[in-house]
N, C-alpha and C positions, 0 to 999 in steps of 0.2 A: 396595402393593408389599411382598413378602415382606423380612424384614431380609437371608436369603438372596441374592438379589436385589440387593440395597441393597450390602450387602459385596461381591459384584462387581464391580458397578461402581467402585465406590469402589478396590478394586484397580485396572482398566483404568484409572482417572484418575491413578492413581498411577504407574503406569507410563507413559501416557502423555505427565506433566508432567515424568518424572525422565528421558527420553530424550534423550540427547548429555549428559546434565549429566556432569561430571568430580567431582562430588560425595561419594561413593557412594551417592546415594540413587537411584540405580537399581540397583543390586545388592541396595540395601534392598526397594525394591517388588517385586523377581523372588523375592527370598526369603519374603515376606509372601506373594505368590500362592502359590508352591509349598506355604507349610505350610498354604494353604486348602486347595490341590487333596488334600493329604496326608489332611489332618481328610475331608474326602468320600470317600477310599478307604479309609479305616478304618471311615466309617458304609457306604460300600456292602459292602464285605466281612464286614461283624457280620453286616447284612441280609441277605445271601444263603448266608455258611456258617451248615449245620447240624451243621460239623462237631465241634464244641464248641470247646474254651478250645487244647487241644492241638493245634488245627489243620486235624484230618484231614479230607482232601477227602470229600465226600457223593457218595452215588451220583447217576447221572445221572435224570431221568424221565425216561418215554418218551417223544422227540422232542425232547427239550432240548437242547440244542447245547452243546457243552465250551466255545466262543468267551464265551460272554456267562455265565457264571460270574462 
């Protein structure tokens, strides 16, 4: 199993187990998932812009779709 993988679920249990608690550890677990999902839209976005360090959106190829950018 990927460590990928492995830290998911590990979030889902974590949320899972912190649900209805008056603790905060379920605002803790929502906050641990978000700055995973965060960390994967930073690597999917390196991976797909070419637009360099400044940003700038890259042309489209032909038949790419603007949606999945």
């Amino acid at each position: 199993m990927s460590s990928d993988t492995q830290k998911h679920r590990q979030l889902l249990d974590a949320l899972k187990a912190a649900q209805g608690k008056q603790d905060g550890s379920f605002e803790q677990a929502v906050t641990q998932a978000f700055e995973h999902v965060f960390d994967h839209l930073d690597r999917l976005i390196s991976h797909v812009s070419l637009g360099g360090p400044e940003g700038e959106d890259r042309t489209l190829k032909p038949g790419e779709s603007p949606t999945l950018r």
